[in-house]
C-alpha positions in Angstrom: 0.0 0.0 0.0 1.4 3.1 -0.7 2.1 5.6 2.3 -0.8 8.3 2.8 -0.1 11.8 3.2 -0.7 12.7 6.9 -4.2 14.7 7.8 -4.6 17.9 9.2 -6.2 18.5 12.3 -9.5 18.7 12.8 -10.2 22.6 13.5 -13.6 21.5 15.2 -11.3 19.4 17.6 -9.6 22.5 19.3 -9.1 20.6 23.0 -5.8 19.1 23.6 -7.2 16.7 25.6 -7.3 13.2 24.1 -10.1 12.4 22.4 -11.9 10.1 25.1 -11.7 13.0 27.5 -13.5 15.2 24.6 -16.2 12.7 24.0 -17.3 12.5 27.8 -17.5 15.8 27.9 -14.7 16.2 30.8 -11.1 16.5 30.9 -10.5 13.8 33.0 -10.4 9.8 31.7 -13.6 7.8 32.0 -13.3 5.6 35.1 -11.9 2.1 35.0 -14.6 -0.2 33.2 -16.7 2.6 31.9 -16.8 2.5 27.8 -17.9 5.9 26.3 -19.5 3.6 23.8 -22.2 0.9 24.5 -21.2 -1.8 21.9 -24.2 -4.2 22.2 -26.7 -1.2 21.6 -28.1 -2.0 17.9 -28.3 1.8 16.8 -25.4 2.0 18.0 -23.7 -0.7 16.3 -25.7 0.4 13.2 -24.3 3.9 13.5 -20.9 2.0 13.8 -21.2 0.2 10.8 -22.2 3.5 8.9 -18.8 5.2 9.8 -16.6 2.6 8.7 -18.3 2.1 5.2 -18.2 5.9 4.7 -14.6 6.1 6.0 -13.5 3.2 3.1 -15.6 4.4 0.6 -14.1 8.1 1.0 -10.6 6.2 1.1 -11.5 4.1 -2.2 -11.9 0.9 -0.4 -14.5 -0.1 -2.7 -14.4 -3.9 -2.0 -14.0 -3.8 1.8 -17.2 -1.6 1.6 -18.8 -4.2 -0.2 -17.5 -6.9 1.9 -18.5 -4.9 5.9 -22.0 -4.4 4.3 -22.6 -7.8 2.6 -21.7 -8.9 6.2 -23.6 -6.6 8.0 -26.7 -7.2 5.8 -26.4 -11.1 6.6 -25.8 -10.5 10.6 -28.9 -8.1 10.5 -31.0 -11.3 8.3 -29.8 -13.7 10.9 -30.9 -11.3 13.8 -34.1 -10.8 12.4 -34.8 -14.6 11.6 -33.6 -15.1 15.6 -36.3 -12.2 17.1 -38.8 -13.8 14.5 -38.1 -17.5 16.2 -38.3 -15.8 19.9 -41.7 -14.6 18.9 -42.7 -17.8 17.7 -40.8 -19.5 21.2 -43.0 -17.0 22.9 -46.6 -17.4 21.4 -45.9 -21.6 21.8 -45.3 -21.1 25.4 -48.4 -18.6 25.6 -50.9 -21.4 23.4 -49.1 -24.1 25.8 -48.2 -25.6 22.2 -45.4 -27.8 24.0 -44.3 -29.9 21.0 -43.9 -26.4 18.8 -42.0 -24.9 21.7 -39.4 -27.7 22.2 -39.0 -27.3 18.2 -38.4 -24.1 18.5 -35.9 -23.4 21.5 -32.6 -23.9 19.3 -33.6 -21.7 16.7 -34.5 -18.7 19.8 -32.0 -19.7 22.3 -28.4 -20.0 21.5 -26.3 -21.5 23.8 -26.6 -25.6 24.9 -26.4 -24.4 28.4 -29.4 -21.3 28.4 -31.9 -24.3 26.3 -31.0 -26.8 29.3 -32.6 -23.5 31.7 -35.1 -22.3 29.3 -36.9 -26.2 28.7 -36.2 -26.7 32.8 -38.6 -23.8 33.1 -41.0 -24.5 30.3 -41.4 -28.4 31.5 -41.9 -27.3 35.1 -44.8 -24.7 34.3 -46.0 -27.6 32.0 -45.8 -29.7 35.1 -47.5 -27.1 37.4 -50.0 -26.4 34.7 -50.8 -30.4 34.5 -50.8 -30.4 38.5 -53.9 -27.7 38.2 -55.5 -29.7 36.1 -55.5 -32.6 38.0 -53.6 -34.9 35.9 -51.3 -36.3 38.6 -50.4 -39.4 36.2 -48.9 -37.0 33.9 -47.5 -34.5 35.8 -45.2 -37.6 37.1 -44.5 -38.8 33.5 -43.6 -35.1 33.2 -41.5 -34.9 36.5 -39.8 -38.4 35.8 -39.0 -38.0 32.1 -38.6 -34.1 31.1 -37.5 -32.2 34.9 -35.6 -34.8 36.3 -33.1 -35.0 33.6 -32.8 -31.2 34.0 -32.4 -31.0 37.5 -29.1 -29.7 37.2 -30.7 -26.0 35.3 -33.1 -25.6 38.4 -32.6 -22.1 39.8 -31.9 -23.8 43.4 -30.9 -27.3 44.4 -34.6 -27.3 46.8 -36.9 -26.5 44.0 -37.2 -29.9 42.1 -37.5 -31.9 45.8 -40.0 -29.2 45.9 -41.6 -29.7 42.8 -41.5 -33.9 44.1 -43.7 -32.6 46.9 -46.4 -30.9 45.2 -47.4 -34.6 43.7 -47.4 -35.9 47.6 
């Protein structure tokens, strides 16, 4: 790459101060830990995006913009498909559609680990819901095959003896 001819300042930058310090406002460093910049805002990130494509398009980087936004564009289609799979998660818990939901938690959830929670909770409101009912027979299939193999996710190591007791 050929070497680029150093910019002027910025006149609109007048402050000495590095340019964190200008961009909170102070003259002092942000403390330890605090970003300026919240990175897993999605405006944010979109605004980003936005500033690097126009800063490689103004420095003729024609193909890197066309790379960053075919990428973008397929992060924002997988995003999309993922809140459209939550909603779906969402209305199959609401219906009590229990074979739709267990289709649809690794499409919504990613993460083996955050299913394992999500299905421990789903089964046990199943369970609780069955309990109501009065369908003890199978809230223990329920209990036996689909919580007890979860145990492990529930939020405390007393809730599934707990859960045991409500069938007592």
């Amino acid at each position: 790459y050929p070497p680029r001819e150093p910019r002027a300042p910025n006149p609109g930058l007048a402050c000495a101060a590095p340019l964190s310090r200008q961009m909170n406002g102070t003259n002092c460093p942000p403390a330890a830990g605090k970003l300026l910049v919240d990175g897993q805002d999605a405006r944010t990130k979109q605004e980003i995006l936005q500033m690097i494509v126009q800063y490689l398009h103004d420095e003729g980087y024609t193909a890197a913009v066309a790379t960053v936004q075919d990428e973008a564009n397929v992060r924002s289609l997988d995003a999309q498909r993922a809140r459209t799979a939550v909603r779906r998660l969402r209305r199959a818990v609401l219906d009590g559609d229990w074979p739709e939901m267990e289709k649809l938690v690794p499409r919504a959830i990613a993460g083996t680990c955050e299913q394992k929670v999500f299905l421990y909770a789903a089964y046990r409101l199943q369970f609780l819901e069955l309990l109501d009912g009065g369908e003890q027979h199978k809230a223990f299939t329920q209990l036996t095959k689909r919580l007890k193999p979860l145990e492990s996710c529930a939020p405390s190591p007393a809730e599934f003896r707990d859960l045991c007791y409500l069938l007592t």
